[in-house]
C-alpha positions as CSV (number, residue, x, y, z in Angstrom):
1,X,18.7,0.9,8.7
2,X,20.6,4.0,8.0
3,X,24.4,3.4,7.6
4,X,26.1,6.6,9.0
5,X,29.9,5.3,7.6
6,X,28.5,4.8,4.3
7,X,26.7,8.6,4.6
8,X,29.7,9.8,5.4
9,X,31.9,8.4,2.6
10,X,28.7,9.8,0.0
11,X,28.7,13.5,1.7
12,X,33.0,13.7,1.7
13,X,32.4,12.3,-2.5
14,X,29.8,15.2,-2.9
15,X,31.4,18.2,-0.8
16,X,34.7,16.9,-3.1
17,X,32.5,17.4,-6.6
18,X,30.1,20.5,-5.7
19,X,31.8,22.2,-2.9
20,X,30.1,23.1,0.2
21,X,25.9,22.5,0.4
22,X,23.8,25.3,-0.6
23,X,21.1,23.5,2.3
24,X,20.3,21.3,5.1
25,X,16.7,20.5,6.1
26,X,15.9,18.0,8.6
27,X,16.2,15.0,6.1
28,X,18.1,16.2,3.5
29,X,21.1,18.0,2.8
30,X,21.6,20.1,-1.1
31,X,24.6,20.3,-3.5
32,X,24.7,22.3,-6.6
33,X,25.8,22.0,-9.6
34,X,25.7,23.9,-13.2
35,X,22.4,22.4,-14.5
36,X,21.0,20.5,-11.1
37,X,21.0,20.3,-7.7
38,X,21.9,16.9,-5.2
39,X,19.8,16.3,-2.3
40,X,21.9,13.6,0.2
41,X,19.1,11.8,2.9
42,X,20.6,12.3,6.3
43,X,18.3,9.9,7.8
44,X,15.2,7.4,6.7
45,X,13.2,9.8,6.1
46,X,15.1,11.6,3.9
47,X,15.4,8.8,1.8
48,X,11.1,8.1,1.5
49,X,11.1,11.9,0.9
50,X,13.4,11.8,-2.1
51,X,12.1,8.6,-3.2
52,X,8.5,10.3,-3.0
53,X,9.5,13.1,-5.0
54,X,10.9,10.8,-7.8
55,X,7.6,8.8,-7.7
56,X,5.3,11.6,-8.2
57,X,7.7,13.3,-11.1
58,X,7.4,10.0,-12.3
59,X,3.8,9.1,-11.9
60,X,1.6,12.5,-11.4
61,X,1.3,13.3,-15.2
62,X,-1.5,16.4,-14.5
63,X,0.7,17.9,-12.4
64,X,4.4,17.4,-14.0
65,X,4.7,20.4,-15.5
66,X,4.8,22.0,-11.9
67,X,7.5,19.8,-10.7
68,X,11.0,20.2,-11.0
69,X,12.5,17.8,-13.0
70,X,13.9,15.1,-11.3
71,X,15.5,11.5,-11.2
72,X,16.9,9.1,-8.2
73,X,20.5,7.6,-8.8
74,X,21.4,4.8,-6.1
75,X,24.9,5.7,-5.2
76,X,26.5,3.5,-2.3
77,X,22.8,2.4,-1.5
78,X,21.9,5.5,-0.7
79,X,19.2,7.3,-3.2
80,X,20.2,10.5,-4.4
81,X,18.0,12.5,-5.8
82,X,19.0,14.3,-8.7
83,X,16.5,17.5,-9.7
84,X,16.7,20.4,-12.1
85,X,18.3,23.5,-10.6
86,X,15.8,26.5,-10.3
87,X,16.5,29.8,-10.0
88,X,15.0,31.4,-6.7
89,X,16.0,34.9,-7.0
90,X,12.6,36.5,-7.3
91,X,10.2,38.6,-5.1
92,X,7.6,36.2,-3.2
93,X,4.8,38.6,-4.4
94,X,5.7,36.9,-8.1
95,X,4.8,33.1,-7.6
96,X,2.1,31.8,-8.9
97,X,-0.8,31.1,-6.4
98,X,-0.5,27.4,-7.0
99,X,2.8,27.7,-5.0
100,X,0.9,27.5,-1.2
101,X,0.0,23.9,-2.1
102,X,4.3,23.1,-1.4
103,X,5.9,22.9,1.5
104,X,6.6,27.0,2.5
105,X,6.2,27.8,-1.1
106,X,9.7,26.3,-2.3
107,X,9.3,27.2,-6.4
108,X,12.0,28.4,-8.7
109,X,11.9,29.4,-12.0
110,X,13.1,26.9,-14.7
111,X,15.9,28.1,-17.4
112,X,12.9,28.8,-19.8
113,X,11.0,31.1,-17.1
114,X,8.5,28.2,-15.8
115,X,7.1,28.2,-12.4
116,X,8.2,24.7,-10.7
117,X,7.6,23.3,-7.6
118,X,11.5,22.1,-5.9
119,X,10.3,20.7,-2.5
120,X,7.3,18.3,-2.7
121,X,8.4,15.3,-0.7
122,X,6.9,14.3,2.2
């Protein structure tokens, strides 16, 4: 069950440390930091979609070096997902062609100039 009282005291924690989201999807909602970004479920299914993305970081070794960083953190029962910040100021004729196998081709560039893949939950 999704606790909307206990959502609401982890988005008023996270708007107080990074300021106002950068995004809102239809399961998840983004804050940014520095060096990372936060993605807050909204509802169940943003929770399987972050815990998905943290299992196949985790678990899909031939593709990990296309993924984004990333790591859950459990914070009032709800599981953040906590993923390397990407920059995404680029032309869309510069991704690599692996980049249609994501969700509307949501890649950034890692601080070192890697092509990696932000948005690969469900």
């Amino acid at each position: 069950m999704f606790d909307r009282e206990q959502y609401n005291i982890v988005f008023d924690y996270l708007k107080s440390r990074y300021g106002v989201p950068i995004g809102e999807g239809r399961h998840r909602i983004t804050f940014e930091s520095k060096y990372c970004v936060v993605k807050l479920p909204h509802n169940m299914e943003g929770c399987h979609s972050n815990l998905h993305e943290a299992f196949c970081y985790n678990n899909n070794i031939s593709e990990r070096d296309r993924l984004a960083k990333c790591k859950i953190v459990n914070f009032y029962c709800f599981p953040l997902l906590i993923m390397q910040k990407l920059n995404l100021d680029f032309s869309w004729t510069e991704h690599p062609s692996w980049a249609s196998y994501y969700d509307c081709h949501q890649v950034g560039r890692s601080r070192r100039g890697d092509w990696k893949a932000y948005d690969y939950g469900l």
